[in-house]
PyMOL Python script that loads the backbone (N, CA, C, O; Angstrom):
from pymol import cmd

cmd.read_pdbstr("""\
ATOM      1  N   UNK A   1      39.935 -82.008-110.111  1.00  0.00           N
ATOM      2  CA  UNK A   1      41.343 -81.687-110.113  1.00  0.00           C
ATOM      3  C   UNK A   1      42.056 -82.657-111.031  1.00  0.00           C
ATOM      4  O   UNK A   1      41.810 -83.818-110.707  1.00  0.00           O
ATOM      5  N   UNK A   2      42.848 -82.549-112.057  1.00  0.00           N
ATOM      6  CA  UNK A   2      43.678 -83.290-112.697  1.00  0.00           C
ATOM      7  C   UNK A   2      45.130 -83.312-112.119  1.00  0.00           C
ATOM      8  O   UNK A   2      45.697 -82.219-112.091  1.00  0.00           O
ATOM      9  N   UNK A   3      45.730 -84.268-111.712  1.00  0.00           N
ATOM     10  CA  UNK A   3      47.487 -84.201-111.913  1.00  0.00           C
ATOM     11  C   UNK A   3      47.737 -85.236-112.808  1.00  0.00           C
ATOM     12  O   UNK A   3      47.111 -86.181-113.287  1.00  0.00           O
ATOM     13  N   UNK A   4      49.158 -84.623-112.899  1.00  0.00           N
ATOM     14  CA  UNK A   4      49.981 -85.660-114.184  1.00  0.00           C
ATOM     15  C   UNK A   4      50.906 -85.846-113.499  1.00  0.00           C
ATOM     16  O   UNK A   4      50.756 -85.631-112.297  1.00  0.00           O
ATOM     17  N   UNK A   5      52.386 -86.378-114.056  1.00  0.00           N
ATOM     18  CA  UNK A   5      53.232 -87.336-113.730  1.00  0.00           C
ATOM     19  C   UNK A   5      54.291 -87.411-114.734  1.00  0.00           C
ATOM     20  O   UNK A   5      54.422 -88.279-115.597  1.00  0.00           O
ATOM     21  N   UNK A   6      55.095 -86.304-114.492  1.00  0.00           N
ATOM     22  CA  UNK A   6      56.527 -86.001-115.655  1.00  0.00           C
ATOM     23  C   UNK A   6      57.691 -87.169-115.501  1.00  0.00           C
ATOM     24  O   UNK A   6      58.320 -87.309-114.452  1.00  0.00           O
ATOM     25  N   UNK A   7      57.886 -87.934-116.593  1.00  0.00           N
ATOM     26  CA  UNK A   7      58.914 -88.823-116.439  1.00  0.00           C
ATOM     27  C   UNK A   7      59.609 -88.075-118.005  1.00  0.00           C
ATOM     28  O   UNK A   7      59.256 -87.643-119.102  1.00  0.00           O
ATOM     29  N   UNK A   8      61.060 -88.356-116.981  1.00  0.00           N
ATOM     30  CA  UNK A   8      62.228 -88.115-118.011  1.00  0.00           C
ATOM     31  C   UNK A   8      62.134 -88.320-119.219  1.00  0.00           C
ATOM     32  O   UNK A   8      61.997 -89.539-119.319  1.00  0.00           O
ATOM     33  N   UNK A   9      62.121 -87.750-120.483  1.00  0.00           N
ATOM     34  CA  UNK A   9      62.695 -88.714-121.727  1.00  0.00           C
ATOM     35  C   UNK A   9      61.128 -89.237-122.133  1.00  0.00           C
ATOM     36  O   UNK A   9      61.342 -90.036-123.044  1.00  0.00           O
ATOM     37  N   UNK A  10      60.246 -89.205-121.999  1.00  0.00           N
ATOM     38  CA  UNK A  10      58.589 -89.612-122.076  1.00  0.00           C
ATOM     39  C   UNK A  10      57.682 -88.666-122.050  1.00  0.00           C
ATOM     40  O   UNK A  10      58.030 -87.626-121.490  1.00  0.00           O
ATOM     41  N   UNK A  11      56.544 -88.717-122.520  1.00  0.00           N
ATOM     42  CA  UNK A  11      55.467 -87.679-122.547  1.00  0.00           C
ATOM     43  C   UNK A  11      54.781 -87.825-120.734  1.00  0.00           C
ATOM     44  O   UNK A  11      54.871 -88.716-119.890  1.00  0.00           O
ATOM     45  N   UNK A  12      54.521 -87.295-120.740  1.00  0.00           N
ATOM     46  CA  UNK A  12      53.713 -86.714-119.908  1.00  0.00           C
ATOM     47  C   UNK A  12      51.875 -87.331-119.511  1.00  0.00           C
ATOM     48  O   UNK A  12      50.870 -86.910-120.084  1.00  0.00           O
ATOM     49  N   UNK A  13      51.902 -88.308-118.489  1.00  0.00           N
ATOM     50  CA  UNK A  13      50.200 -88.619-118.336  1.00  0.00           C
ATOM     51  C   UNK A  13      49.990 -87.787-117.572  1.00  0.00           C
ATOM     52  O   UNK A  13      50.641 -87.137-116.754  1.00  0.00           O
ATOM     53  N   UNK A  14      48.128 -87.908-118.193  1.00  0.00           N
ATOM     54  CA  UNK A  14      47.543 -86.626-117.504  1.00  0.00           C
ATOM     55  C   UNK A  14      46.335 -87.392-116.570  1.00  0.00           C
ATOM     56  O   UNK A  14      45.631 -87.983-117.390  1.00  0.00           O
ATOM     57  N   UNK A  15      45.997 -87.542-115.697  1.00  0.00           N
ATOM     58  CA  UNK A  15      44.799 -88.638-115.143  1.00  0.00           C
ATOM     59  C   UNK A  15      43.898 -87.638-114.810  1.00  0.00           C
ATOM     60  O   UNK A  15      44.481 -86.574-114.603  1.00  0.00           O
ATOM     61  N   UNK A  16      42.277 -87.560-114.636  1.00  0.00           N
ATOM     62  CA  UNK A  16      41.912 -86.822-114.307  1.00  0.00           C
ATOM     63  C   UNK A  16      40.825 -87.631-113.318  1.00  0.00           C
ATOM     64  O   UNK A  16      39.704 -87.196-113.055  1.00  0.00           O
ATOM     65  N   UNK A  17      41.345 -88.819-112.853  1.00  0.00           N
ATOM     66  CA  UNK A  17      40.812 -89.490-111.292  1.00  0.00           C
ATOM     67  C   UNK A  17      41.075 -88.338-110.350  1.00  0.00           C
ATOM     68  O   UNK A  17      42.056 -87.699-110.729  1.00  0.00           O
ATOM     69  N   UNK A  18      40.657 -87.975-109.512  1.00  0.00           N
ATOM     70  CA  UNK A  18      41.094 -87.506-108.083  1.00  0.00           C
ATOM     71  C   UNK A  18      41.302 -88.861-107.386  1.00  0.00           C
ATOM     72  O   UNK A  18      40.794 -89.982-107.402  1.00  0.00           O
ATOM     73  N   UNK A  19      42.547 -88.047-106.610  1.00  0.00           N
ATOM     74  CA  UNK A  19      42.760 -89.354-105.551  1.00  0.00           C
ATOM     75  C   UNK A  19      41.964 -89.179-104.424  1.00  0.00           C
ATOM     76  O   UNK A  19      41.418 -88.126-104.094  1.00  0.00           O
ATOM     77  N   UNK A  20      41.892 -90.848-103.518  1.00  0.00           N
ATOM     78  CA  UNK A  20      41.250 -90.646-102.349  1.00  0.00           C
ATOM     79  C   UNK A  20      41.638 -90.331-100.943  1.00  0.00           C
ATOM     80  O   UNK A  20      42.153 -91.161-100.193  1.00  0.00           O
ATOM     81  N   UNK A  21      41.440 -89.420-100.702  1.00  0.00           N
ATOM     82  CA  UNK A  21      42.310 -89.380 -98.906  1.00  0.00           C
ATOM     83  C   UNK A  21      40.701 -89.149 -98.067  1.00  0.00           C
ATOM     84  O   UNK A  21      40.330 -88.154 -97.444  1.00  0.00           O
ATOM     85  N   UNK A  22      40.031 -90.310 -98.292  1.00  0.00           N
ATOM     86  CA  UNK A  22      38.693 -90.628 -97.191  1.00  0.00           C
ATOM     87  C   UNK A  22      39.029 -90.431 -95.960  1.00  0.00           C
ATOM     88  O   UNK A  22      38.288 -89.731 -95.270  1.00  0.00           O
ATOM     89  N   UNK A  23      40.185 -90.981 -95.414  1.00  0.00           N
ATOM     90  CA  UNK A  23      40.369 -91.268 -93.845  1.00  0.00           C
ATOM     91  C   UNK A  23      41.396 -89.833 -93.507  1.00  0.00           C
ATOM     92  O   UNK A  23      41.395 -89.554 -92.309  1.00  0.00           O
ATOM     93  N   UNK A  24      41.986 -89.195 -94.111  1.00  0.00           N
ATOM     94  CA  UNK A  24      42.797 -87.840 -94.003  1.00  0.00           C
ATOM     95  C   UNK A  24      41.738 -86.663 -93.392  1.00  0.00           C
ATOM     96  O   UNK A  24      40.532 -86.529 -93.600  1.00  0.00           O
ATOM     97  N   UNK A  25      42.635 -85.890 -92.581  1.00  0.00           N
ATOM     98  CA  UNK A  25      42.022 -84.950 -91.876  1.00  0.00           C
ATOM     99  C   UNK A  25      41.295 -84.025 -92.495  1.00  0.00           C
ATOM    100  O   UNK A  25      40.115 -83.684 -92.413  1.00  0.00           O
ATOM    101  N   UNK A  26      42.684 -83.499 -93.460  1.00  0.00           N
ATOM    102  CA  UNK A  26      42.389 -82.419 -94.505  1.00  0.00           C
ATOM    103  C   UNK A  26      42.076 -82.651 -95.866  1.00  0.00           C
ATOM    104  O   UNK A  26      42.589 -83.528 -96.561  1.00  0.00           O
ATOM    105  N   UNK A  27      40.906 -81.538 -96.352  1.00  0.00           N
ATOM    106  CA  UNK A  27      40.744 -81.646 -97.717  1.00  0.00           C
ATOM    107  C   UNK A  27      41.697 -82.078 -99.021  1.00  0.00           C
ATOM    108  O   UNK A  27      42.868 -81.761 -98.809  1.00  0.00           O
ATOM    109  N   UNK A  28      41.515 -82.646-100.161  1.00  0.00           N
ATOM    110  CA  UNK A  28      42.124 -82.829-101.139  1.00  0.00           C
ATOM    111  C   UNK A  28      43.058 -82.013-101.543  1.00  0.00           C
ATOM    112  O   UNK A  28      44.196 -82.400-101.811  1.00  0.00           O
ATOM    113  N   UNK A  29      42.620 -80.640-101.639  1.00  0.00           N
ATOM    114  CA  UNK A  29      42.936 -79.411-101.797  1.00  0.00           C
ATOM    115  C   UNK A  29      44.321 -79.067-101.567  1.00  0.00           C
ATOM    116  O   UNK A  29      45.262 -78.668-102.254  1.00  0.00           O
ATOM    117  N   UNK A  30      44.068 -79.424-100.103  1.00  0.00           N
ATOM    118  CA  UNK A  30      45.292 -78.819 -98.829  1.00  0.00           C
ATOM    119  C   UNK A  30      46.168 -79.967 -98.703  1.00  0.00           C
ATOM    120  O   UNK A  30      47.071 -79.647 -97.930  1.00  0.00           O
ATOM    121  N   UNK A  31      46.318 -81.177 -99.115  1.00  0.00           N
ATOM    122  CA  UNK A  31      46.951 -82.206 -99.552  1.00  0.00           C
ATOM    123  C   UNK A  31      47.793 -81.991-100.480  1.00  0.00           C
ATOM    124  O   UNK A  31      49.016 -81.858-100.427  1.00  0.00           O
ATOM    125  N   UNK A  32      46.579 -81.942-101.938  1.00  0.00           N
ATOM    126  CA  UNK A  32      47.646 -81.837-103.196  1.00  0.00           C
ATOM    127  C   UNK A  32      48.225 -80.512-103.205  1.00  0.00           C
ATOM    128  O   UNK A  32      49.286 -80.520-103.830  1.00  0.00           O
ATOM    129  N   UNK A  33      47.742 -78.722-102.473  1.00  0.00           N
ATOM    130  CA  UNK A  33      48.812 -78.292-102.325  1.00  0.00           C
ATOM    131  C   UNK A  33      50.141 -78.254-101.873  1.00  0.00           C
ATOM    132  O   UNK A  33      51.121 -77.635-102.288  1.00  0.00           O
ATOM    133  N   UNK A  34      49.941 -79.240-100.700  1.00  0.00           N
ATOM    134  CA  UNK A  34      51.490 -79.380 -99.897  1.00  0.00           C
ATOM    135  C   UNK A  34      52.373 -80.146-100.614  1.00  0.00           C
ATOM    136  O   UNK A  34      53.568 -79.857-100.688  1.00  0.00           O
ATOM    137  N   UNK A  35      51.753 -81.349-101.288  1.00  0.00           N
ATOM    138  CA  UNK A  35      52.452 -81.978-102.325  1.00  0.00           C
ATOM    139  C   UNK A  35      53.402 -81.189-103.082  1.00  0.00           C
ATOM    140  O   UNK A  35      54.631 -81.125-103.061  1.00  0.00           O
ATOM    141  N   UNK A  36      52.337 -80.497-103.880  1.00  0.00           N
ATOM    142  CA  UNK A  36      53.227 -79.740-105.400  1.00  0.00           C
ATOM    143  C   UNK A  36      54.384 -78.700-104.728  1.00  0.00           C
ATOM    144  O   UNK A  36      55.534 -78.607-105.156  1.00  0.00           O
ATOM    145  N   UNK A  37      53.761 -77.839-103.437  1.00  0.00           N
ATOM    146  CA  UNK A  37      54.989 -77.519-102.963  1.00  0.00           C
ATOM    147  C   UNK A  37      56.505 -78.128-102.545  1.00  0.00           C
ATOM    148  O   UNK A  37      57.661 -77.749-102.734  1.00  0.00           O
ATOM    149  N   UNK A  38      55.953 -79.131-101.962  1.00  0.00           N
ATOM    150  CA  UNK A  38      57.506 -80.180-101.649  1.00  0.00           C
ATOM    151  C   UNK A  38      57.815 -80.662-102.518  1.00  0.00           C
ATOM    152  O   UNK A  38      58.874 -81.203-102.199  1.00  0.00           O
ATOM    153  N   UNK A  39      57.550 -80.944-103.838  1.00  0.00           N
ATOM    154  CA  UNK A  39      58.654 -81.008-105.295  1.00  0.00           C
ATOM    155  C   UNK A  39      58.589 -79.790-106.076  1.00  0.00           C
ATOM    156  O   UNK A  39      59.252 -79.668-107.106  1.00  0.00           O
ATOM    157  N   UNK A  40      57.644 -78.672-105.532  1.00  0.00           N
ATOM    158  CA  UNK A  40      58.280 -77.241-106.654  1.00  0.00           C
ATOM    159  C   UNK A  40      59.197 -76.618-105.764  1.00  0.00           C
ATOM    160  O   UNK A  40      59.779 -75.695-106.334  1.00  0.00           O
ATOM    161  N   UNK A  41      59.635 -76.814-104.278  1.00  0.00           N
ATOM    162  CA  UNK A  41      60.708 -76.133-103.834  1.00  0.00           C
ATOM    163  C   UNK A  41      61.079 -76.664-102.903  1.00  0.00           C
ATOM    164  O   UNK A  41      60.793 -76.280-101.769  1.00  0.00           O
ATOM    165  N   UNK A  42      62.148 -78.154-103.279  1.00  0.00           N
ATOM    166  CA  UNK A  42      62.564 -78.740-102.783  1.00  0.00           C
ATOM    167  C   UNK A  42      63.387 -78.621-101.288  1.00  0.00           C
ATOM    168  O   UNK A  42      64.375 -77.987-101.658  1.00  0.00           O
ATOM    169  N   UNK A  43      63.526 -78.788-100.218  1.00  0.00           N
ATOM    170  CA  UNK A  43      64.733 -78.103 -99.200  1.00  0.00           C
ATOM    171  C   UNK A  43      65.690 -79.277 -99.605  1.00  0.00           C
ATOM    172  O   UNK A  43      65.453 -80.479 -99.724  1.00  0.00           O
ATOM    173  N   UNK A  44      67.142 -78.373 -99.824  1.00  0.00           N
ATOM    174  CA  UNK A  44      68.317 -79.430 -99.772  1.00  0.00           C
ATOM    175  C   UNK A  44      68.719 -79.120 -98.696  1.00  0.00           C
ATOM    176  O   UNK A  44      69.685 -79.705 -98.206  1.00  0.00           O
TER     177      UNK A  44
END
""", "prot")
cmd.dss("prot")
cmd.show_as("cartoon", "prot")
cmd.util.cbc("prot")
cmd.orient("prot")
């Protein structure tokens, strides 16, 4: 899995480490999906 990391006004890194969630219940997967959801559709 690759993520990157958009900063304002700057290019764009791309890392292609996976992060570690060893001690987490749930897969990587089901992690970095909930992630990208809670900053692609923010609740105000």
């Amino acid at each position: 899995m690759i993520l990157g990391l958009v900063v304002p006004g700057e290019r764009f890194a791309v890392s292609s480490v996976s992060p570690s969630y060893s001690n987490h219940r749930y897969p990587v997967e089901v992690i970095s999906h909930g992630v990208w959801l809670y900053f692609r559709f923010p609740l105000k």
